[in-house]
C-alpha positions as CSV (number, residue, x, y, z in Angstrom):
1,X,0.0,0.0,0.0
2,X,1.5,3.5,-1.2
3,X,2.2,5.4,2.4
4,X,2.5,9.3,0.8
5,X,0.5,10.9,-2.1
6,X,1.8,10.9,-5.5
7,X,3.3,13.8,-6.0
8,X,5.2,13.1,-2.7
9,X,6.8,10.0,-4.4
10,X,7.4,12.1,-7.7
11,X,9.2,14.8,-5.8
12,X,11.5,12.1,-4.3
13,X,12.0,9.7,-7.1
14,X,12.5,12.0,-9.6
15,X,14.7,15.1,-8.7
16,X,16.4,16.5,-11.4
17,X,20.0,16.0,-11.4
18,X,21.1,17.6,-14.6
19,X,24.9,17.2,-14.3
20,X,24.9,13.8,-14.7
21,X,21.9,13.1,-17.4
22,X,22.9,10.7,-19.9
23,X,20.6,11.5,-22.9
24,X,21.0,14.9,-24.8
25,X,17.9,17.0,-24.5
26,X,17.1,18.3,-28.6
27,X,15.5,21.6,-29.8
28,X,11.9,21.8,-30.0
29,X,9.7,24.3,-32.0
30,X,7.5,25.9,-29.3
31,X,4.4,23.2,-29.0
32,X,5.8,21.2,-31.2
33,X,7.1,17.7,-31.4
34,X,10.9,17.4,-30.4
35,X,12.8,16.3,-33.6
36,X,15.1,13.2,-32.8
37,X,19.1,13.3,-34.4
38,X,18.6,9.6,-34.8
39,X,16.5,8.3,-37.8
40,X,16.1,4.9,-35.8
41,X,14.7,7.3,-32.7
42,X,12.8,9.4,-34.3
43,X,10.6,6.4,-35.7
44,X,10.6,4.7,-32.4
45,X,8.7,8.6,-30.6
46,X,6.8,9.3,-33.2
47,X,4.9,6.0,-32.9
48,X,4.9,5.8,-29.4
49,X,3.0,7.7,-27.2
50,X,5.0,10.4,-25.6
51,X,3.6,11.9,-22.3
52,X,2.2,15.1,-23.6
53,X,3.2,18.7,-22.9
54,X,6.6,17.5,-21.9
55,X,10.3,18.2,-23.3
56,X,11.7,15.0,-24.5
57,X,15.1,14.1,-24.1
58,X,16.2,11.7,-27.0
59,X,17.8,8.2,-25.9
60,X,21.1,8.1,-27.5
61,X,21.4,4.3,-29.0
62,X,25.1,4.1,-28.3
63,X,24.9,4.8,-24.5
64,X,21.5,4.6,-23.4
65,X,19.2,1.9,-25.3
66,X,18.4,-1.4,-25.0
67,X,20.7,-3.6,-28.0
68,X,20.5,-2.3,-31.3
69,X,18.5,-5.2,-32.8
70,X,16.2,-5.1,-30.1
71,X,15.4,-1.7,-31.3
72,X,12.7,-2.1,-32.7
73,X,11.0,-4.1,-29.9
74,X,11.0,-7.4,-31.8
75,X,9.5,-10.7,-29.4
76,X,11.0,-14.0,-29.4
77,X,8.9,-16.5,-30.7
78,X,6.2,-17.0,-28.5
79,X,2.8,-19.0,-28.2
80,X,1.8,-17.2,-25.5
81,X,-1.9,-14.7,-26.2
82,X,-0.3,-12.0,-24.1
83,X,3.1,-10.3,-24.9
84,X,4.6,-7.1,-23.3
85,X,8.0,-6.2,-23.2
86,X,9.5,-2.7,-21.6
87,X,12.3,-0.8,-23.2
88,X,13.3,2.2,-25.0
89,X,13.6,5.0,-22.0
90,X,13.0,8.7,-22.6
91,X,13.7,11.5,-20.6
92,X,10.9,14.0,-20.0
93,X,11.3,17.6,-18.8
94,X,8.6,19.8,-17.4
95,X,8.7,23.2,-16.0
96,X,8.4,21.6,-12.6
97,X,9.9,17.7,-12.9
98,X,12.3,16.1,-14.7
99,X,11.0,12.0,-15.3
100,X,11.7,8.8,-17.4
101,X,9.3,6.8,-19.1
102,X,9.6,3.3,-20.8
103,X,8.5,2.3,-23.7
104,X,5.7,-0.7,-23.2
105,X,5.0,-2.9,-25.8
106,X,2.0,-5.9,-26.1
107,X,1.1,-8.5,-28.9
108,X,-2.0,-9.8,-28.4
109,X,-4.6,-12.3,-30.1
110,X,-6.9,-12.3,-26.8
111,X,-10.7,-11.2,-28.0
112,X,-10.8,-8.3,-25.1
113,X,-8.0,-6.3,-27.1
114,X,-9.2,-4.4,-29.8
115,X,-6.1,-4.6,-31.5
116,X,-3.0,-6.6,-31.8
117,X,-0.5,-4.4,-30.8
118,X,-0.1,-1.1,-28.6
119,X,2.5,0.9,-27.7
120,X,2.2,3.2,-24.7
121,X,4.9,5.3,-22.6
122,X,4.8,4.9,-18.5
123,X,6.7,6.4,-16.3
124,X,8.1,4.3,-12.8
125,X,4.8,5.7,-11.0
126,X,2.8,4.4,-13.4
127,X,4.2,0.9,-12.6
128,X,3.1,1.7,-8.6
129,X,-0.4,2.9,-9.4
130,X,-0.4,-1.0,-11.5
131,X,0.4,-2.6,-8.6
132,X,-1.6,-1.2,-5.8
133,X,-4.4,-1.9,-8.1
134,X,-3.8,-5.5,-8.4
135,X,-3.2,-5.5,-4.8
136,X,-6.2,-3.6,-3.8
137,X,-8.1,-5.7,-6.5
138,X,-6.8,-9.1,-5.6
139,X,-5.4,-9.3,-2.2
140,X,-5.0,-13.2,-1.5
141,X,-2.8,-13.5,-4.4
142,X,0.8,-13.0,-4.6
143,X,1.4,-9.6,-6.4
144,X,5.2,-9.2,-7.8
145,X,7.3,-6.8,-6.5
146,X,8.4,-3.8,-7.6
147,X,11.5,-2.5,-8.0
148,X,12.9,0.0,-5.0
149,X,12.9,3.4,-5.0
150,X,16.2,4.1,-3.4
151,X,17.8,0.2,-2.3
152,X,18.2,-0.4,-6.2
153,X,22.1,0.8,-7.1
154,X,21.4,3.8,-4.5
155,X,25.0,4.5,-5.2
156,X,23.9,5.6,-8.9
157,X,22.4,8.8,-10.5
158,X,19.3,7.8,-11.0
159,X,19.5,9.4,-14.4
160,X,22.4,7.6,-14.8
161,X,22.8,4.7,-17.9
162,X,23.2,2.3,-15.3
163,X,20.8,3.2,-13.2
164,X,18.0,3.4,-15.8
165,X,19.0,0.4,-17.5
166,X,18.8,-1.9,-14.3
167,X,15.1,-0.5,-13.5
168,X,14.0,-1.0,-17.2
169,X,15.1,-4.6,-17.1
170,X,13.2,-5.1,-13.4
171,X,10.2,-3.7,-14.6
172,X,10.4,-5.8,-17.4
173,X,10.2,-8.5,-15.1
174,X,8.0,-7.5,-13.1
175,X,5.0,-6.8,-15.9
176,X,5.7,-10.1,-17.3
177,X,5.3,-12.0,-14.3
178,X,2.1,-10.2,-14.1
179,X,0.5,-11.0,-17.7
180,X,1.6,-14.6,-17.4
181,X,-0.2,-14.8,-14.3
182,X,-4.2,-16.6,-15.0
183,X,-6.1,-13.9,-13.3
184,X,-3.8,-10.8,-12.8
185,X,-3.4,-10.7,-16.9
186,X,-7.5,-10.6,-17.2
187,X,-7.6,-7.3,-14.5
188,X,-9.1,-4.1,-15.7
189,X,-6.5,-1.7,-14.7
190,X,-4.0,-3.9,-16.6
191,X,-6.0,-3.7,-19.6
192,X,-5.7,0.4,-19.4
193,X,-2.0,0.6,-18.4
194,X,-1.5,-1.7,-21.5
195,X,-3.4,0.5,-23.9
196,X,-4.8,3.8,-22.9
197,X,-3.7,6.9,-24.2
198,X,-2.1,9.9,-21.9
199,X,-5.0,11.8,-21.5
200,X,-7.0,8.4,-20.7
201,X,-4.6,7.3,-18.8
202,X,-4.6,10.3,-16.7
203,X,-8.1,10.1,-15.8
204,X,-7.9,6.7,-14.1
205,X,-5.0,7.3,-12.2
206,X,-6.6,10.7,-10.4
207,X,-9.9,8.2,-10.1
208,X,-9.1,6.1,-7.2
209,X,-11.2,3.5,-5.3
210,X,-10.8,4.5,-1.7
211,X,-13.9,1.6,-0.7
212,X,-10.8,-1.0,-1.7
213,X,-8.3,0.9,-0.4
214,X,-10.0,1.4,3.1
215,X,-10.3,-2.6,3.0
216,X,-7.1,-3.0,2.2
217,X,-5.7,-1.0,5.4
218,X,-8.3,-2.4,7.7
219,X,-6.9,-6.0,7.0
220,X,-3.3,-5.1,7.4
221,X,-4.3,-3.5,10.4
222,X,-6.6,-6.5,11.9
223,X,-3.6,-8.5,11.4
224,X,-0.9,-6.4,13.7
225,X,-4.2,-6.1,16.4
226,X,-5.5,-9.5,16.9
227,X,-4.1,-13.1,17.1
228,X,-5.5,-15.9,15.7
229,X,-7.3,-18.9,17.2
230,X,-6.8,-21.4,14.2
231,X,-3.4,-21.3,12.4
232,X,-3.8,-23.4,9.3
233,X,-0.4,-25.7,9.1
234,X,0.2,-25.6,5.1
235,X,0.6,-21.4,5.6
236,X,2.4,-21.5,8.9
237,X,5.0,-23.8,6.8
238,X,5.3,-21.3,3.9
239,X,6.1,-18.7,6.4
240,X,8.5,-20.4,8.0
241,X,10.2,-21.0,4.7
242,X,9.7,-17.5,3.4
243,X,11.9,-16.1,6.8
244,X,14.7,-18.9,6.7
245,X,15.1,-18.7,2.5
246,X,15.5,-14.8,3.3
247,X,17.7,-15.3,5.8
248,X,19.8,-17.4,3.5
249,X,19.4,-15.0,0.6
250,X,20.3,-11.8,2.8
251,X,23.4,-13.4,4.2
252,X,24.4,-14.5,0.8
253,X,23.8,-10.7,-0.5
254,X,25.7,-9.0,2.8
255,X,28.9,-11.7,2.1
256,X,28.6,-10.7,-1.8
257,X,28.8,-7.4,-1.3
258,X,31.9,-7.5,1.3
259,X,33.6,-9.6,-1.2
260,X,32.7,-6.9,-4.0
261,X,33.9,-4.1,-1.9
262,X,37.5,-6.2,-1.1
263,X,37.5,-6.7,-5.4
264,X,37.2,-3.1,-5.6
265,X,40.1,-2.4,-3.4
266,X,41.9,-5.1,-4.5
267,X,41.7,-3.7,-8.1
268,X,43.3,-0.8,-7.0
269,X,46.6,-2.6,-5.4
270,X,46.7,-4.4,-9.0
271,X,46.5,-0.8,-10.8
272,X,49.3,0.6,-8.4
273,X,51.0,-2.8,-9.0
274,X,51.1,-2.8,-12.3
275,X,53.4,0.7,-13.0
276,X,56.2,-1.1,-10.4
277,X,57.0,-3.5,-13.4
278,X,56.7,-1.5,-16.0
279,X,59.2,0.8,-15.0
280,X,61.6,-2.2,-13.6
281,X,61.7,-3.9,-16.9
282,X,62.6,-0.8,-18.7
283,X,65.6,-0.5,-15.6
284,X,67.1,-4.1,-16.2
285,X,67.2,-5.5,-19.8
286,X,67.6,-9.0,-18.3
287,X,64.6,-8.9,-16.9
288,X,62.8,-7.3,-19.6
289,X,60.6,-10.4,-20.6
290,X,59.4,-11.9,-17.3
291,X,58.7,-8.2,-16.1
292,X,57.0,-7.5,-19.1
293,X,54.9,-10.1,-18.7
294,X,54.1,-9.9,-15.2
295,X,53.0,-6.6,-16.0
296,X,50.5,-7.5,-18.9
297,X,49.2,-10.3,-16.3
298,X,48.2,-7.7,-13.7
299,X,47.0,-5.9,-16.0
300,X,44.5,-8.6,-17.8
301,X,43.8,-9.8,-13.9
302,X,42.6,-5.8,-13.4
303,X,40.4,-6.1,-16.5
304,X,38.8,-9.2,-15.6
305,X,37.8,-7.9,-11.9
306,X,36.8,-4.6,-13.7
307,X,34.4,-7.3,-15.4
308,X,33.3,-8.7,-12.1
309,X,32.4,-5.6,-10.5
310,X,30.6,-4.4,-13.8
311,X,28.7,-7.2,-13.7
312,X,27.1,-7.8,-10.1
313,X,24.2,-9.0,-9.9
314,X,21.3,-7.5,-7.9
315,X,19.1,-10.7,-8.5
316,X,19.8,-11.4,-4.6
317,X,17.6,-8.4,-3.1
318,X,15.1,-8.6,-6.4
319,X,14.0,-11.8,-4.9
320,X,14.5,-11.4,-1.2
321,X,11.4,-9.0,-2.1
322,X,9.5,-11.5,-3.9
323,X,10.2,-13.3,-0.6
324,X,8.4,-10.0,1.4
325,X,5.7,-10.4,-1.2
326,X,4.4,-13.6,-0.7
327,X,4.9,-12.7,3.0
328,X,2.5,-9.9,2.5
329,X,0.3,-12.5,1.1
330,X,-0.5,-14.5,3.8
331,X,-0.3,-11.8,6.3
332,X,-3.7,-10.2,3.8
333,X,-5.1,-14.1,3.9
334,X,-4.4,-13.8,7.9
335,X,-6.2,-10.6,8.4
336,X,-9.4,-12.1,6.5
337,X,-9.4,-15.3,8.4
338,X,-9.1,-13.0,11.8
339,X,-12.1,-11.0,10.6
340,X,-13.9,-13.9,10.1
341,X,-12.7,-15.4,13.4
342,X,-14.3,-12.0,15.0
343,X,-17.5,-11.7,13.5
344,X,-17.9,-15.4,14.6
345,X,-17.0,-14.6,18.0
346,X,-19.8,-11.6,18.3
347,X,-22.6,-13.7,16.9
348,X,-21.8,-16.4,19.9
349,X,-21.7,-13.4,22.1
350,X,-25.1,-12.5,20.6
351,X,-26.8,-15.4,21.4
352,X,-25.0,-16.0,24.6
353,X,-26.5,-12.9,25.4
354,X,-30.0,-13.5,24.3
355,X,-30.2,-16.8,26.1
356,X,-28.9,-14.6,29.6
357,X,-31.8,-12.0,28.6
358,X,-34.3,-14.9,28.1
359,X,-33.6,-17.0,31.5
360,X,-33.7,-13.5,33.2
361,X,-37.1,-12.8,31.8
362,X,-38.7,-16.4,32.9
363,X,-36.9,-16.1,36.4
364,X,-38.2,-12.3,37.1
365,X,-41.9,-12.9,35.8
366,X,-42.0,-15.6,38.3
367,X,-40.6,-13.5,41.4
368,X,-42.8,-12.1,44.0
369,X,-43.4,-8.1,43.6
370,X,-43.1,-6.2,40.6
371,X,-41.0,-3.3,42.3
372,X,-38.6,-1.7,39.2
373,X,-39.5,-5.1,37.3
374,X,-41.6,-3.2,34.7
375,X,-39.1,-0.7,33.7
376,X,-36.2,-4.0,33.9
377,X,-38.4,-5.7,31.8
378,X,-39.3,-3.2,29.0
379,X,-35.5,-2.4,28.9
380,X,-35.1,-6.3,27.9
381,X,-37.7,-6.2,25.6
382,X,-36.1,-3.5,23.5
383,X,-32.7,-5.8,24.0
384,X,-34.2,-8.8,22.8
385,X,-35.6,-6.9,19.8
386,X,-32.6,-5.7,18.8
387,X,-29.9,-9.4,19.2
388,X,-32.8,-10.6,17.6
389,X,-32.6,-8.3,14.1
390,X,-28.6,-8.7,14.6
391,X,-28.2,-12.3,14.9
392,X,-29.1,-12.9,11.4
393,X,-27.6,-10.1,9.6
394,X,-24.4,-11.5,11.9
395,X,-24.7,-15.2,10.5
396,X,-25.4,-13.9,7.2
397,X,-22.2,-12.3,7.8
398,X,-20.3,-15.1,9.4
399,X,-20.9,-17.0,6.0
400,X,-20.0,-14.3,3.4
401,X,-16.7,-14.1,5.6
402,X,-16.5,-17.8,5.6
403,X,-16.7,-18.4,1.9
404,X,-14.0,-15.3,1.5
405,X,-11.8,-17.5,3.2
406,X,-12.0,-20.2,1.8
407,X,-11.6,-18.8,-1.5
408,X,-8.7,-17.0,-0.6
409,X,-7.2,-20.1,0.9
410,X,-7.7,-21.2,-2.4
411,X,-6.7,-18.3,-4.2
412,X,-3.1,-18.5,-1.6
413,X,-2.6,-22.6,-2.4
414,X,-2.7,-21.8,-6.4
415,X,-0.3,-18.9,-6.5
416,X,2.1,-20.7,-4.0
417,X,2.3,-23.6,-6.4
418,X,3.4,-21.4,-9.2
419,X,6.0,-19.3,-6.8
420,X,7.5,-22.5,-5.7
421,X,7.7,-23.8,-9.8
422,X,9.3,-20.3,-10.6
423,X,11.3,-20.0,-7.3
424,X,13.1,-23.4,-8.0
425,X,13.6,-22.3,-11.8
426,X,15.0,-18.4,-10.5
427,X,17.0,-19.5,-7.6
428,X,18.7,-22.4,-10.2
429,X,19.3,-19.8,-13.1
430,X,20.9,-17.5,-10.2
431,X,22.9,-19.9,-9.1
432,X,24.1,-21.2,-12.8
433,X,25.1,-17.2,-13.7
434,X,27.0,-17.2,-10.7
435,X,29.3,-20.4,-10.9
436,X,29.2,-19.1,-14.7
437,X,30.6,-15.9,-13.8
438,X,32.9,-16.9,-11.1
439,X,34.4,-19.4,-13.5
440,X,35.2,-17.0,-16.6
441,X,36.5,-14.5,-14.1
442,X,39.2,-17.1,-12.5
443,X,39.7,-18.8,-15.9
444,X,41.1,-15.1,-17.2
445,X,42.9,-14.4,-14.2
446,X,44.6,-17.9,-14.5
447,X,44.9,-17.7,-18.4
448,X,46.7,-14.4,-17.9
449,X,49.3,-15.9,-15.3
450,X,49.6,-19.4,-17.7
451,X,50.8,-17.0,-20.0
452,X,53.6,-15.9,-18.1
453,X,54.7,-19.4,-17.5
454,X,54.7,-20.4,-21.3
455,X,56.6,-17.5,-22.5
456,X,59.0,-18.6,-19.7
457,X,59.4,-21.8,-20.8
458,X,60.1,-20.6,-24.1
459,X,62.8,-18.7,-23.7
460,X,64.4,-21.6,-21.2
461,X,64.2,-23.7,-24.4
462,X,65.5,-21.1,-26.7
463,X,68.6,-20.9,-24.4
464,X,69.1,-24.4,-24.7
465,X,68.7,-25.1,-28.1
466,X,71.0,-21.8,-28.8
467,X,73.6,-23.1,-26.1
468,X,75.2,-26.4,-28.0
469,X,74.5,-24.7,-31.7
470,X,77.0,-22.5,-30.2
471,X,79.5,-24.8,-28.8
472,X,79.4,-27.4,-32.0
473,X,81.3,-24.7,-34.1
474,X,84.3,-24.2,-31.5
């Protein structure tokens, strides 16, 4: 659930830091369309759909966009109905905010589409209103996450290439997960984040549905109040898991990181390193060659931890908060069980209460006297009359609730299924690119230093074969 207004998440996520903007900002005719230097670009804004009264700054496809043959937003082969894919950012500036927006794409043979392909331009916020809607809409299933504001590469300009580039490819991810999803790819508020136009667009992100969101806080907030009374075993097992694989996956991302931080000062012994030979060899012509090529092995050593540290993956803390979100999950499936687990407890009161009123009636009427007994027993009267209208509407209540449950126990069991399918699949690719990486990085470093050894043994056997071609002649 979004904690500050919109314009509070604008004003924070998207200061304007023009020092360090990576795309060039071109001329533009007053109200007119910013012309593009590229011919490749200019094709790619004029048939998207720009946000409208904005500046836009032109991605440069050197430094900026996605790989040149992907330029043109081209899909694998795919049977799939649904397609989207996120790329192409754009810099926008206003008078009052500077922004990005992606590029979205979808192919699409399902009847509900009018067409078979759109092309839209959202910006990160966009991608939060998305979510909160799915959320909101369907709260028993697991919703992907979104990428952070501030934990992803917080060291970076958030205008920065790399920066940009890491958030495009997460919220890539992240939309995908949601149209291969059964039910999420059928929501409403997908279906207008994947096709509307700006000005549409617009208007159903200022229309908000406060009756869902009110629901949404008051089960979050049942769930911190109350405890309870029947824990069902199959969730209390996913839980369990959900804290000890994050455990595993945090400690994992804290040793990474120390290990990344003693690479980065380890590559800068090897650059200091590296000058010390140089400048020997050139001193002592004896040593020229085995200098020399100590030199060029630090050297290709520095390059391939320059590779290493280029390359580090933030896949750990991606899915330590798919981890929080199917926490979130069952903490919303809690909250709806506890409200059930209420409402059940004030109908027994109800009736617990009714049956005290009743015996109380039959035990007075039969008393002696009727001092004060009139007024005690109008007052029941009007009691009875009213646990009497609220004991139905109560059990019709204790049944809606009931079948809410059940069907988001149902909802929960489906959507865990697939998490643990794709979980098993994500973790093993992680794993893979890891060994993969850590190999070619030691395989270069060891290359580089085998080197060394093989132009030493050359020149051993040079000298020997040059030693008796010598002495033969005298």
């Amino acid at each position: 659930m979004m904690t500050s207004s919109e314009t509070d998440i604008d004003a924070l996520d998207e200061k304007t830091m023009e020092d360090s903007a990576v795309l060039q900002v071109s001329s533009m005719a007053a109200g007119g369309l910013v012309k593009q230097e590229s011919r490749d670009t200019d094709f790619l804004s004029n048939y998207s759909t720009s946000i409208e009264g904005s500046v836009v700054a032109s991605p440069s496809i050197d430094s900026f966009s996605t790989l040149p043959e992907q330029e043109i937003s081209d899909f694998p082969i795919d049977s799939r109905d649904l397609q989207v894919k996120v790329d192409n950012p754009q810099k926008h500036l206003e008078t009052l905010e500077t922004f990005i927006t992606f590029r979205v794409t979808t192919r699409t043979s399902r009847p509900e589409f009018e067409e078979t392909e759109y092309v839209v331009r959202r910006r990160y916020n966009d991608f939060i209103w998305l979510r909160q809607k799915l959320v909101d809409t369907y709260p028993t299933h697991i919703i992907p996450p979104m990428p952070g504001k501030h934990t992803l590469l917080a060291q970076l300009d958030r205008y920065s290439k790399e920066f940009i580039m890491a958030r495009m490819k997460l919220l890539h991810g992240f939309l995908n997960r949601v149209v291969n999803h059964p039910i999420l790819s059928s929501e409403k508020s997908l279906y207008i984040f994947l096709t509307a136009k700006p000005a549409e667009f617009s208007i159903h992100r200022k229309s908000r549905s406060n009756v869902l969101v009110k629901m949404t806080d008051s089960l979050q907030n049942m769930a911190n109040m109350y405890t309870m009374k029947q824990r069902h075993l199959e969730f209390e097992q996913v839980r369990d898991y959900c804290v000890a694989l994050a455990d595993k996956l945090s400690t994992i991302d804290k040793i990474s990181h120390r290990i990344q931080k003693e690479r980065q000062e380890y590559l800068l012994e090897l650059h200091q390193l590296h000058p010390i030979f140089t400048l020997w060899a050139t001193s002592e012509p004896e040593l020229n060659p085995i200098l020399t090529a100590i030199a060029k092995a630090i050297e290709n050593n520095a390059v391939a931890h320059q590779v290493v540290l280029d390359s580090f993956p933030s896949d750990m803390r991606e899915y330590l908060a798919y981890i929080d979100a199917v926490r979130d999950t069952l903490v919303r499936r809690d909250s709806m069980q506890i409200e059930y687990e209420m409402t059940v407890d004030d109908l027994a009161k109800k009736r617990q209460e009714k049956d005290q009123l009743t015996g109380v009636g039959a035990s007075s009427s039969n008393s002696p006297g009727w001092g004060g007994s009139l007024w005690k027993g109008e007052s029941r009267d009007e009691k009875l009359e009213k646990i009497g209208q609220s004991i139905p509407r109560l059990g019709k209540k204790v049944e809606l609730l009931q079948d809410r449950v059940e069907c988001a126990n149902e909802n929960l069991r489906s959507d865990l299924e697939r998490w643990n399918k794709e979980k098993r699949s994500d973790l093993k690719t992680m794993l893979i690119s890891m060994a993969d990486q850590q190999i070619l990085h030691y395989q270069h470093c060891m290359n580089a230093w085998e080197e060394v050894l093989s132009g030493l043994k050359l020149d051993n056997r040079t000298e020997i074969n040059l030693g008796p071609s010598i002495k033969v002649p005298a």
